[in-house]
N, C-alpha and C positions, 0 to 999 in steps of 0.2 A: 734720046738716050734710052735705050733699053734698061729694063727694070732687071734686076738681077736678087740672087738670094742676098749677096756680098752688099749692095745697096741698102736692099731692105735692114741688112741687122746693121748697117753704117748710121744708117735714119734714126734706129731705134738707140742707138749710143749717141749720139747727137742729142734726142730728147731728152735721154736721161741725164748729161754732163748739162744741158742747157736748156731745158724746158720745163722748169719748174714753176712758169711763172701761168699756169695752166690752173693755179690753185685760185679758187673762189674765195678772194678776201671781203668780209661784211663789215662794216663799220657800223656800231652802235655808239647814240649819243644822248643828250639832253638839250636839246632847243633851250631853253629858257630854265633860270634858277633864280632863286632871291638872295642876293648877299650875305655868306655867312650858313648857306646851307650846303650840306655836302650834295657829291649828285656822282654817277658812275658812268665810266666810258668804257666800249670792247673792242675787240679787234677777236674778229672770230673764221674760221675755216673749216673744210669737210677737209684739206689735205695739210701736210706740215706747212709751217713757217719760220724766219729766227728772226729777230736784231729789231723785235716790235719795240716800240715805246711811241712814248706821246710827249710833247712840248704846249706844256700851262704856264702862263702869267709869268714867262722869259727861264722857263726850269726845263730843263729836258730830262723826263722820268724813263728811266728805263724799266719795262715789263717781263715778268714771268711769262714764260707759256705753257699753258695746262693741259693736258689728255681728257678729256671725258668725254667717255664712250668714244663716239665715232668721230666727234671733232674736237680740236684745236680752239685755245681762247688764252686771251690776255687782257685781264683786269686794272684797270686806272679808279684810284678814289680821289674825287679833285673839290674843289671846291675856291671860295674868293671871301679872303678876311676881311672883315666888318672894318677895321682899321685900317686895310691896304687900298680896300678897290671902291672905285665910283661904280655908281650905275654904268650899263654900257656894253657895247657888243667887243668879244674879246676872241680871238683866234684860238682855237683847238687843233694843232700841229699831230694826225697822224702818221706813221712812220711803221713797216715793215719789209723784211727782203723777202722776195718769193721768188729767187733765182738765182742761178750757182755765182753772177757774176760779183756778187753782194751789192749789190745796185739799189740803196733802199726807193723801194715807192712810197710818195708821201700824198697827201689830200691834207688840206687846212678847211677845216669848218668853223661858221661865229659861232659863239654860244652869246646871250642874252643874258647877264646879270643884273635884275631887276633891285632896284633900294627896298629895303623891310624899315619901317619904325620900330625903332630901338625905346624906349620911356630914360629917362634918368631915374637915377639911384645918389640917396644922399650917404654916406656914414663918416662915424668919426671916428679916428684911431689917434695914437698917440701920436704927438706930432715930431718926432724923430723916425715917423717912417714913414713921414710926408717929404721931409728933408732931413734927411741922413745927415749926421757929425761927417769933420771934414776925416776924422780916422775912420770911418767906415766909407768913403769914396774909393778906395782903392780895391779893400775888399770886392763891393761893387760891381764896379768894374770889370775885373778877374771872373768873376760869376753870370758875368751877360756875356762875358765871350765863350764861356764853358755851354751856357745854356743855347746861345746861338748856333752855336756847331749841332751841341746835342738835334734841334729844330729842322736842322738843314740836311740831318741824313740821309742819305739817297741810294739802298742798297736793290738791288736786281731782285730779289728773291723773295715770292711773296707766303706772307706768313700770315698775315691779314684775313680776315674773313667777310664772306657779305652780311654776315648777322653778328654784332658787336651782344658782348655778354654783358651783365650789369655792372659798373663796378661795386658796388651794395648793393645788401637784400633788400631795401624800398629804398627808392629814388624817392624824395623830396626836394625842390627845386628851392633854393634860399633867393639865391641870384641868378636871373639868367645870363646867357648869352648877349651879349650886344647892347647890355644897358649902360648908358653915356652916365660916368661916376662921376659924383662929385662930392671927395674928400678933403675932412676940413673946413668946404668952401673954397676949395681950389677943384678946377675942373680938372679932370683927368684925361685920358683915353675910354674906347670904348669894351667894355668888360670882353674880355679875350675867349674866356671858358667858362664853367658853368659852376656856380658852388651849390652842394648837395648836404641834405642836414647832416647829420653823424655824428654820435658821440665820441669823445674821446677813448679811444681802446677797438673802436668799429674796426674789423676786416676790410681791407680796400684791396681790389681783387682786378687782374689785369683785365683789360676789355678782349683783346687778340692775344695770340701768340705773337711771340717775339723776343728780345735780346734788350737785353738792361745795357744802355749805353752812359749814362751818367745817374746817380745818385748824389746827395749832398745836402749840406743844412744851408740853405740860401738865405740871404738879408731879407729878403721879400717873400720869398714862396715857402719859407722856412723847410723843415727835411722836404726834400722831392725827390721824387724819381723818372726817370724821361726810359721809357721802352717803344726800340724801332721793328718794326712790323714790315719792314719793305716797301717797294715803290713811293719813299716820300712818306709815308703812315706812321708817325710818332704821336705817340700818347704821354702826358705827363700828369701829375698825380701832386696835387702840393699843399702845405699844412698841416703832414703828418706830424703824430705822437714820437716816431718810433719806425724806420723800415726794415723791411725783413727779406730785401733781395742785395745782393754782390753787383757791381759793374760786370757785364760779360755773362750773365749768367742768362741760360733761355728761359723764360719762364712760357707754360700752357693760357689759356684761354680761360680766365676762372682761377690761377694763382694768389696766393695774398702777397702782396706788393709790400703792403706794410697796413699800420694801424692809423686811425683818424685819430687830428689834435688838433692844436692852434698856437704851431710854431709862425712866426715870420710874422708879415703884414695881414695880425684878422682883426675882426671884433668881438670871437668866439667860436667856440670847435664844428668841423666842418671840413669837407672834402671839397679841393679846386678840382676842377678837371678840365684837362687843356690839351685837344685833338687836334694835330697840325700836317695838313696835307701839302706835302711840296711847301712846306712853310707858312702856308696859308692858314691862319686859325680860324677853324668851321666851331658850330655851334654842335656839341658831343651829343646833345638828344636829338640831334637826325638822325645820329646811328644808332640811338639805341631805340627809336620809332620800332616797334613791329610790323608794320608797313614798309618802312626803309627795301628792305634785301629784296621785296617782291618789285619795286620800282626801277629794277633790272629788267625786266618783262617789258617795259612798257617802254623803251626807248625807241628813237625814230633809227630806221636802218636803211642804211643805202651801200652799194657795191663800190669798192675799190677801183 
């Protein structure tokens, strides 16, 4: 068939209606993590893409996608609760379209979630918030379903950052992450978030941007606040004095949230703090490592 001018500009609408899939997609990841620590995945391009996300530990997160400079990127912060997940190799489901027909392309990668030793932690509290009266079961209740939802957020749009701000002026660690409680003398779960010293009256200041989806005085966590940041990234704040943010309200990176106390289940005043990726409760001083954001650099990268 002879080549014609009519040809040539037919070819080049052809490409453009259906040859999108010409764009260089890279996938960044983390081989290997220790239970309980957060770790970051990318999907990154030199040309456009849409409809990215990634599917973790049975959640499918949908992604932003960012402009800087000359390429295209979309940010995953994942991680595996000390409470949820065994040791073991676990699929990382990615997912992008890079062609008119919306045809997503996927790639499943393992990641490797290694066991960390956790210590036990003893304390005693009153023993009506070891076992609640039967008039406060209901209440309860009501507040595990409030707080589940709040947990389970899953909004597109990321407001999240790779360098988490403090939420107080010195971090002091009371209790960490991951330590197997045992209240009373009844064994519990393992410590979900992190408790940080603070007196009552302290500034407690968000970690990301984000949007206040519940607030409330809980049986347990006494006043909290739960703020969703996107892709699965809710942060919660519990124990307060006193808060000082609205439901719906956005607040910046560095906002006061509210004030430190020692409403609910404590043994004295102090800030919980409780960072839940796609539901997953990680341990909040990964993110706030100053190393953390730079351990973006260092992920293994292979092509779409």
């Amino acid at each position: 068939m002879k080549f014609t001018r009519f040809n040539f500009y037919a070819l080049v609408l052809l490409l453009f209606l259906y040859g999108s899939s010409d764009a260089a997609i890279t996938l960044h990841f983390k081989e290997e993590s220790d239970i309980g620590q957060p770790f970051f995945a990318v999907i990154s391009s030199d040309a456009p893409f849409h409809g990215s996300s990634v599917k973790w530990m049975g959640k499918d997160i949908p992604l932003d996608i960012l402009k800087l400079d000359n390429s295209y990127r979309s940010y995953a912060l994942l991680g595996g609760a000390v409470n949820k997940v065994k040791a073991g190799t676990y699929p990382l489901v990615f997912s992008v379209i890079i062609s008119k027909d919306d045809v997503p392309v996927q790639k499943s990668i393992d990641i490797k979630l290694r066991e960390r030793e956790y210590p036990e932690t003893r304390l005693n509290v009153a023993p009506k918030m070891v076992n609640p009266p039967k008039s406060e079961l209901k209440r309860i209740e009501e507040e595990s379903k409030l707080t589940a939802k709040a947990r389970a957020a899953m909004t597109p749009k990321k407001l999240w950052q790779t360098r988490a701000l403090s939420p107080l002026d010195k971090l002091v660690v009371t209790s960490s992450y991951g330590y197997r409680r045992i209240i009373n003398d009844v064994p519990k779960g393992h410590h979900s978030g992190v408790d940080l010293r603070a007196a009552v009256g302290t500034n407690v200041r968000s970690l990301y941007p984000g949007k206040v989806i519940l607030t409330g005085n809980h049986y347990f966590a006494g006043k909290s606040v739960y703020i969703d940041s996107g892709n699965g990234v809710v942060a919660a704040y519990f124990h307060l004095d006193s808060i000082s943010v609205k439901e719906g309200a956005v607040v910046n990176a560095g906002d006061v949230v509210g004030k430190a106390g020692a409403t609910g289940r404590v043994t004295g005043a102090h800030l919980h703090l409780s960072v839940f990726l796609s539901e997953q409760s990680i341990d909040p001083m990964g993110l706030l490592d100053d190393s953390f954001p730079q351990s973006v650099k260092s992920l293994k990268q292979i092509s779409l």
